[in-house]
N, C-alpha and C positions, 0 to 999 in steps of 0.2 A: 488560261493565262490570267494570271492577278495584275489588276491595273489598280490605282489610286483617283480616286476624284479628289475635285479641291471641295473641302469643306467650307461651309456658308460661315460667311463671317459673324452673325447674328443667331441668335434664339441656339447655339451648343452647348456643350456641356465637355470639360476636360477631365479627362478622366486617368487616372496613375494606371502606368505599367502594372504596378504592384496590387492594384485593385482587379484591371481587367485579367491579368495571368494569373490571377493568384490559384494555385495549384487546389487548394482544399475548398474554394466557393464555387458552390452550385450557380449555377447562370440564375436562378431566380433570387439569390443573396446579394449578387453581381449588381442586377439589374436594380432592387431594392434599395442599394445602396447608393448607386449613381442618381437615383432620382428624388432620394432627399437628395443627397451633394446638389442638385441641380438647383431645386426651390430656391424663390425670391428671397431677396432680405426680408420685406412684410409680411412674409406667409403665414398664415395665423400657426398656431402651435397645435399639430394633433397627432394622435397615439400611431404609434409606428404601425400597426394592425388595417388602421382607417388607409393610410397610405396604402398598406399593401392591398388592402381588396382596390384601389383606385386601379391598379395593373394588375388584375386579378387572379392574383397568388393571395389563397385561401386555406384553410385548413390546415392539415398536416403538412402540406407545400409551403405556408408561411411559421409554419413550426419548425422546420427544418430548415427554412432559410434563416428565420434568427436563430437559433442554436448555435448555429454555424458564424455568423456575424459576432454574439456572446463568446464562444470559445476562440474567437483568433484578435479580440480586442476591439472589435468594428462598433460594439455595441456595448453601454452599460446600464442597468437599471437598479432604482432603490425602490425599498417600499418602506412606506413613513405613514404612519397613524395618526390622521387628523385631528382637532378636538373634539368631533362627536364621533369621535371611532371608526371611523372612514379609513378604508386602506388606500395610498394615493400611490400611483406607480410613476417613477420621475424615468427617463430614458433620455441617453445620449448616443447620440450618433457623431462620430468621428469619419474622417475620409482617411484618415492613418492609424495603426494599432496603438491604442492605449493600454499603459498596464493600471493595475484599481488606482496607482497612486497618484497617475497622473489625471483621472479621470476625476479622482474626489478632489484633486486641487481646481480644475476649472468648476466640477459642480459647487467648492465653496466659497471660489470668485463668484459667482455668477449673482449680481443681486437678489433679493430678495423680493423687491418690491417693483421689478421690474413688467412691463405690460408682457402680454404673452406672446411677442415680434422679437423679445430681447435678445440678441445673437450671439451667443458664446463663441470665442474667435478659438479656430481649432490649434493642433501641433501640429507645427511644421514649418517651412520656410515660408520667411514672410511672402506676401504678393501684396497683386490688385484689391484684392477680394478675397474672403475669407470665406469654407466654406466648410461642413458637417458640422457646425455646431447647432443641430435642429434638437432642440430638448423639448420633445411632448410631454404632456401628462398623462395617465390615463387613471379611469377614475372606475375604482371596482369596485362601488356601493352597492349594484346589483349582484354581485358574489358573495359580498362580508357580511357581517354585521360586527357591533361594537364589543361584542365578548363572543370569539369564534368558537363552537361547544366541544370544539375537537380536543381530546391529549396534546395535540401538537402544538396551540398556540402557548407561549409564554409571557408571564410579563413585561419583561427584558429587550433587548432591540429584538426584531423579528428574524434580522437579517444579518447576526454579524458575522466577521469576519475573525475565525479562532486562530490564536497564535500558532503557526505550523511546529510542530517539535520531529525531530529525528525519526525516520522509519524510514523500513524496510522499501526501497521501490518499487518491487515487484508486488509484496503485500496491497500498499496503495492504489497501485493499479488494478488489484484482483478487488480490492474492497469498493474500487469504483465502478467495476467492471458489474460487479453484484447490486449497485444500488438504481442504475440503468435499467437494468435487465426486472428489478420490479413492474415498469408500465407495462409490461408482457403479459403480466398476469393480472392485474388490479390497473385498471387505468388512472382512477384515481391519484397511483403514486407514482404521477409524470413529472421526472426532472431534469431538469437543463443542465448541461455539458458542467456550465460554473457551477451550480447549487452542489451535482454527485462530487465534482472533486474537493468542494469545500465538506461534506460530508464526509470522505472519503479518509478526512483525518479520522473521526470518533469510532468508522467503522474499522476499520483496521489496529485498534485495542482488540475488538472483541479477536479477529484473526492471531494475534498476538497471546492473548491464553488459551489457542487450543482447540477453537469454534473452526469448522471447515466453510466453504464458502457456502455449502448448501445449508450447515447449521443457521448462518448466517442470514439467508433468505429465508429460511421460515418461521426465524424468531421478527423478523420485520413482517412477513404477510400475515400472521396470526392474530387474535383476539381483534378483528376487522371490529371499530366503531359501531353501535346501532345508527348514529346519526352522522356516519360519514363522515369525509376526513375533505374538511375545511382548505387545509395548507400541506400540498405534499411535504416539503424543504420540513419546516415545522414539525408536525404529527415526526417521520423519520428520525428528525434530530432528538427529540423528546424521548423518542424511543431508545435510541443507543445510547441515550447518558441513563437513564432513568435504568434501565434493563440492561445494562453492561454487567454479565458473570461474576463471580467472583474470582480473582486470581487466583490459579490451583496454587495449591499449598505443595511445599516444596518438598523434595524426595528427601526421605530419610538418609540421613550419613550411613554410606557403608559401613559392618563392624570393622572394627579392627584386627587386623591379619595376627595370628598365633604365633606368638617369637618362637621360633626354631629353638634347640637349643646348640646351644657354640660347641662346635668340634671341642672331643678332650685330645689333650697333648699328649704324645705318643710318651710313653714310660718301658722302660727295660723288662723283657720277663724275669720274674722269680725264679724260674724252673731251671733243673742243672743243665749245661749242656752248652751248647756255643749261644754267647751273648747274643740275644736281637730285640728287638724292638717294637709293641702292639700299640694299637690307638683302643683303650679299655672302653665300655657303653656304661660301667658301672665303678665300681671300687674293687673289681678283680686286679687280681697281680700277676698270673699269667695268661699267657695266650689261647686259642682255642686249641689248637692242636696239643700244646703241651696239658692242656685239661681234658685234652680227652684219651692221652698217653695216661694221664696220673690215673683218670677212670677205672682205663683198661688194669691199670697193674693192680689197681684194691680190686676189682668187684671179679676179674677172671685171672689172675695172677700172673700174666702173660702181658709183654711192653706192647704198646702198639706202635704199626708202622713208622717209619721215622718218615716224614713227612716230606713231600718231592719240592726240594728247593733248588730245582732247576729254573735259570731263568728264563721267561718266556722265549724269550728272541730262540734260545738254543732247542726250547720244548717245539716249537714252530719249525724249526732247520730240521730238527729228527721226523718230525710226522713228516714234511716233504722228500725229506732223502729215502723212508721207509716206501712211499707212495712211487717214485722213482724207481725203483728197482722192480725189475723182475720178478711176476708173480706176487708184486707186495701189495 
């Protein structure tokens, strides 16, 4: 039997139907997430990572629980280039889904110059207290350097965000489906839920003229870096613009079908005899039968038969009446 205690008035944390049921988060996403929501207003600002080893969910268990927080809007992050070439990783946490637009508009409230306590107020109805707007930083100087050696890094923002154009749904999905399924084989090209589907545009051209999905994966795992690949997202994106096929060239036009030539117009025979009427294939003036009566009389001097101009209907009534009878 399920009973209810009364909850302590003091030191809880309230937490949304919508967080704790939510059907797609892992309890270790769950848990992740109610425990920034819970943090002080003063809590100093630190990288989502550091939180999670505090309740230790580590490793591929806190890879999977942000992935999962990332693909349903719980979580956003940017990475922005310092002036000495530092890669800075900015991250927001919300206690309700954000989509990017609403996410880049609090990250470009949020001042600039603010101590690292500053509280970005989240979405949603107002209250007492406001609360997932925990924005750490994290600082991956020990990863980068200031000109990363890889193909994949560009001059350009590192991380943008390509205008989506028309495609196939299903293609999309398969091109996402195939840029996933890379950490399987090369760990190195581990990418998050956001980064494959933002990929997922460039790759699905190459699907588009012709490439199968397994073409697809081996034009990405090949010619592997001597010095390693820096930036999965990167290296990848470099590669599908840079290495995009050429459009097959287009099927030759069918020839053109042979004109028939037009029925000729039936003309009266020439030859003596009762009037009637041939459809000629040339410039003859009689019929075939009557050219082959005229044959007979030049070349063996004898008429030939006169031709059975019974109509079918009657030539049909005789073979059945003949098959009918007795002995026939």
């Amino acid at each position: 039997m399920l009973r209810h205690a009364i909850s302590p008035s003091r030191r809880f944390t309230k937490a949304s139907h919508d967080v704790v049921r939510h059907p797609r988060l892992s309890s270790d996403a769950k848990i992740l997430l109610l425990y920034v929501q819970g943090l002080p207003e003063n809590a100093p600002c630190r990288p989502l990572s550091e939180l999670a080893r505090k309740l230790g969910i580590k490793g591929r268990a806190y890879q999977r629980a942000k992935e999962q927080l990332v693909a349903h809007g719980y979580v956003h992050e940017w990475r922005t280039q310092g002036g000495r070439g530092r890669w800075i990783t900015e991250q927001l946490v919300a206690n309700t889904p954000l989509t990017i637009e609403q996410a880049e508009h609090l990250r470009g409230a949020a001042p600039t110059t603010a101590p690292p306590s500053a509280h970005i107020p989240t979405v949603g109805e107002p209250a007492a207290r406001t609360v997932g707007g925990y924005e750490p930083v994290e600082d991956h100087s020990d990863k980068t350097t200031p000109h990363p050696p890889s193909e994949a890094e560009s001059a350009t923002d590192p991380d943008p965000e390509p205008t989506p154009r028309p495609a196939d749904s299903h293609q999309l999905a398969c091109a996402e489906r195939v840029l996933l399924s890379l950490r399987h084989t090369r760990r190195e090209l581990h990418l998050g839920a956001r980064e494959a589907r933002t990929l997922a545009v460039e790759a699905v051209k190459w699907l588009e003229r012709g490439l199968s999905e397994s073409d697809l994966r081996q034009a990405l795992l090949a010619e592997r870096p001597e010095d390693g690949v820096r930036s999965a997202f990167g290296f990848l994106r470099y590669r599908l613009v840079q290495k995009l096929p050429a459009a097959p060239a287009p099927a030759p036009a069918p020839p053109p079908l042979p004109q028939l030539p037009s029925a000729a117009a039936l003309v009266v025979c020439s030859s003596p005899g009762e009037e009637h009427v041939f459809r000629p294939l040339g410039d003859e003036t009689e019929c075939a039968p009557c050219r082959q009566a005229t044959a007979c009389a030049t070349f063996y001097g004898v008429p030939a038969p006169e031709p059975d101009r019974i109509p079918w209907r009657e030539r049909f009534a005789n073979i059945e009446l003949s098959q009918s009878r007795p002995g026939g």
